[in-house]
C-alpha positions, 0 to 999 in steps of 0.5 A: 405211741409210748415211750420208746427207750433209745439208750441209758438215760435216753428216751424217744417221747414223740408223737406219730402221724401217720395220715399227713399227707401234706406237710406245713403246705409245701411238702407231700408227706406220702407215708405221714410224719413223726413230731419227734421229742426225746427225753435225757436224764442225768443223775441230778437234772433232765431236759425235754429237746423239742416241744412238738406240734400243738395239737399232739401237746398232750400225747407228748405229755403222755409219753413223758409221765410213763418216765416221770411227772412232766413238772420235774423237767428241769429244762427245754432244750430248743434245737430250732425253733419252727412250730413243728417242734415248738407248738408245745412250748406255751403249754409246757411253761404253763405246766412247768413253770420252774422250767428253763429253755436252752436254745440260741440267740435267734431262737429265743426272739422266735420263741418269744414271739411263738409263746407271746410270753417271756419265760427263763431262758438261757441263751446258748453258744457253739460249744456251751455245755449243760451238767445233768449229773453225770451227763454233758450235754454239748451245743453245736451252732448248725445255722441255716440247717434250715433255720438261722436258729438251728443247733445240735445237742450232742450227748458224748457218753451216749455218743448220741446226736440230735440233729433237729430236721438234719438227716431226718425225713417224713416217714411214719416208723412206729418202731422210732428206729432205722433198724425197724425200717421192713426191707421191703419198704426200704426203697420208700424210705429212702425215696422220702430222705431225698424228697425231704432234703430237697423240699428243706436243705435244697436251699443251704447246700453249703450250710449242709457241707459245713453241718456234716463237717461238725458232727462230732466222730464217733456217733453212734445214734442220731435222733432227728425230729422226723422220722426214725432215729438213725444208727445203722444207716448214719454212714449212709445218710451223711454219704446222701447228704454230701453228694446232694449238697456238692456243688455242680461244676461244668468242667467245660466252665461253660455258663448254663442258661434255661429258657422256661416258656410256654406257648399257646400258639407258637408265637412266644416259642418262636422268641424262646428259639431265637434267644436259645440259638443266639446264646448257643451260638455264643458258647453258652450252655442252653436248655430249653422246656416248655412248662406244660410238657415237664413234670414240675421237680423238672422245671424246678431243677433246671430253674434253679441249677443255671446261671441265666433263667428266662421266662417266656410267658403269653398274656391271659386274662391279664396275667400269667399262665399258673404254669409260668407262676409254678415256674417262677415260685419253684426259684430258690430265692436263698440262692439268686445272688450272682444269677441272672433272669429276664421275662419275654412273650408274646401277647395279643390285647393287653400284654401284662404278663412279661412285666409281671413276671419281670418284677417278681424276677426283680424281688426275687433279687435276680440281675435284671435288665431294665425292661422285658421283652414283648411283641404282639402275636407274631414276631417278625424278623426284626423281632427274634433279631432283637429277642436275640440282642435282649437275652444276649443282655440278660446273659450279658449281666453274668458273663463277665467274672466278678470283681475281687472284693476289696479288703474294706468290704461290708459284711451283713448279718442276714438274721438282726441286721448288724454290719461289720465293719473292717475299719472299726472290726470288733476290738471289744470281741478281739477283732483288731481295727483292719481286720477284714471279714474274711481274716475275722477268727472262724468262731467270732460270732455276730455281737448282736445277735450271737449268730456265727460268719456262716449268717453274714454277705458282703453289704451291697 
């Protein structure tokens, strides 16, 4: 692909790949992907935003010389830092070596790790600005959109966003824009926008509420790092974005529970009936499936949209079946705080399987109870009556509402490590003695790693 013009002074000089079908081994990408870049030149200075992939190096190079000679960019400006997007950095520096890397605190210790080299680098903040002559460019701190080093660029005289991965998708369009989307492809666009969220953003819902909300008004051109720019359909996305990410609410309040099982001989869906009647009959909200019958974005989704998970798991060959193992690698483990799950099964020789689940639940930093559930072959009454006590206890871990937090909580910052302190605060950085986090001002940034509150849990 060839440079492609977007605005005055505004160039789209990524590259196209059209025949991935799998993206960094996580995703489908069923009609390819582009590894966007762009190039912005103001009177004096230009800056490259994104590095692309490492093997489309040297098509990015292309694509840049039809404009200037790569050795006058004067800087890289990094928005996230993932080798999508990063993979030409070493390269770059070692053809530009009068470069300068713009890009935040956490990605500049990504990138020195992904180069294995220092190189110039300015570290940039939530509201910094870049002068290229007659151009500003302004950085937007956009954490966990979808990495803690995510920013926005944005460009005001242009009214031009770049957003990284935000709103952005895998779709190969030549034409580098939404307006050249065919209308009888529309459909197949649109599908892949809500693949793509789910597959990237699923996690950071709430980052993504707090995302729309920074977008400055009055954008006019949004350039994503895959996928086409967005102009026409801007409205449209960020409408998608906020409905996905909204919060599910039961306006009944009722606590929801999945029972994700499966059964080679009736005997663990005998247990996984005994747990979904006694919770129902508790007031809870029961869903029960079975693994081997439900498409996997099924299994996934129920998996992650209770307040109680259960796995019931036979025992083969010492271990699992791959269903129940899919089931379990489906869990969003930004998202488990809070949430309860438990392992149960049936087994015939050994019985391994429970135990297994059972710790990878544990890791995965589910509220557990101490042991699972298992009986061999076939449960007796006695049996689905105790089935029944233990899933009433694995429920039992998140009925109960949750204490207030004190004032004197501990907060964490979840990228370098740091603990603020309402004792001590942060008086060198204008937070007095006493403060506590949630009075802490909104634009206080983490002191070592410069990250902002969004990145910080309470301490447990």
């Amino acid at each position: 692909m060839s440079a492609i013009q977007l605005r005055e002074g505004v160039w789209s000089v990524g590259v196209l790949n059209p025949a991935l079908r799998v993206f960094d081994i996580v995703m489908e990408s069923r009609y390819g992907t582009s590894y966007n870049a762009y190039l912005v030149t103001g009177g004096e200075k230009t800056a490259l935003i994104e590095a692309v992939h490492k093997d489309y190096f040297e098509d990015l190079v292309s694509n840049i010389e039809e404009i200037l000679p790569v050795e006058k960019l004067d800087y890289l400006i990094m928005n996230h830092t993932e080798p999508d997007h990063s993979g030409g950095v070493r390269a770059l520096l070692d053809r530009c070596p009068n470069l300068t890397v713009l890009c935040s605190s956490s990605a500049k210790k990504f990138l020195t790790s992904i180069a294995n080299e220092e190189f110039p680098c300015r570290v940039v903040k939530d509201g910094d600005t870049l002068d290229l002559g007659g151009k500003t460019l302004r950085f937007i701190s956009a954490p966990l959109l979808h990495w803690p080093d995510s920013i926005f660029t944005w460009d005001e005289a242009d009214k031009t966003l770049f957003t990284c991965d935000f709103l952005g998708c895998h779709f190969c369009e030549p034409s580098m824009r939404d307006t050249g989307i065919h209308p009888e492809f529309r459909r197949y666009y649109e599908a892949e926008l809500l693949n793509y969220f789910n597959c990237i953003f699923g996690p950071f819902k709430p980052a993504v509420l707090d995302g729309l909300d920074k977008m400055p008004a009055g954008v006019e051109l949004v350039c994503t790092s895959h996928g086409p720019t967005l102009s026409q359909s801007i409205g449209y996305v960020k409408d998608c974005y906020r409905q996905w990410a909204a919060p599910a609410v039961r306006p009944d309040g009722k606590k929801t529970v999945g029972i994700i099982y499966c059964s080679a001989y009736g005997c663990t869906r005998a247990l996984a009936d005994a747990a979904a009647k006694a919770l129902t009959a508790d007031g809870l909200q029961v869903t029960t499936l079975d693994v081997v019958f439900a498409a996997p974005e099924t299994v996934s989704a129920l998996v992650n949209a209770c307040d109680v998970v259960l796995f019931g798991t036979p025992t083969i060959n010492r271990n699992a079946p791959e269903a129940i193992w899919n089931a379990v690698h489906g869990v969003d483990a930004i998202n488990t705080r809070g949430r309860a799950a438990g392992a149960f099964g049936s087994f015939g020789w050994t019985g391994e399987a429970a135990g297994m689940v059972q710790e990878q639940l544990k890791q995965l930093k589910f509220k557990t109870v101490e042991a699972p559930f298992k009986v061999c072959f076939t449960p007796t009454e006695a049996d689905l009556t105790t089935m029944a006590e233990w899933a009433r206890g694995v429920a039992d871990l998140v009925k109960a509402p949750e204490s207030v937090k004190p004032k004197a909580q501990k907060y964490i910052c979840k990228l370098c490590g740091y603990i603020y302190d309402p004792e001590t605060g942060d008086p060198d950085r204008g937070v007095a003695p006493g403060t506590a986090f949630e009075d802490v001002p909104k634009l206080w940034t983490c002191p070592l790693c410069g990250m902002d509150k969004a990145m910080f849990k309470p301490l447990d």
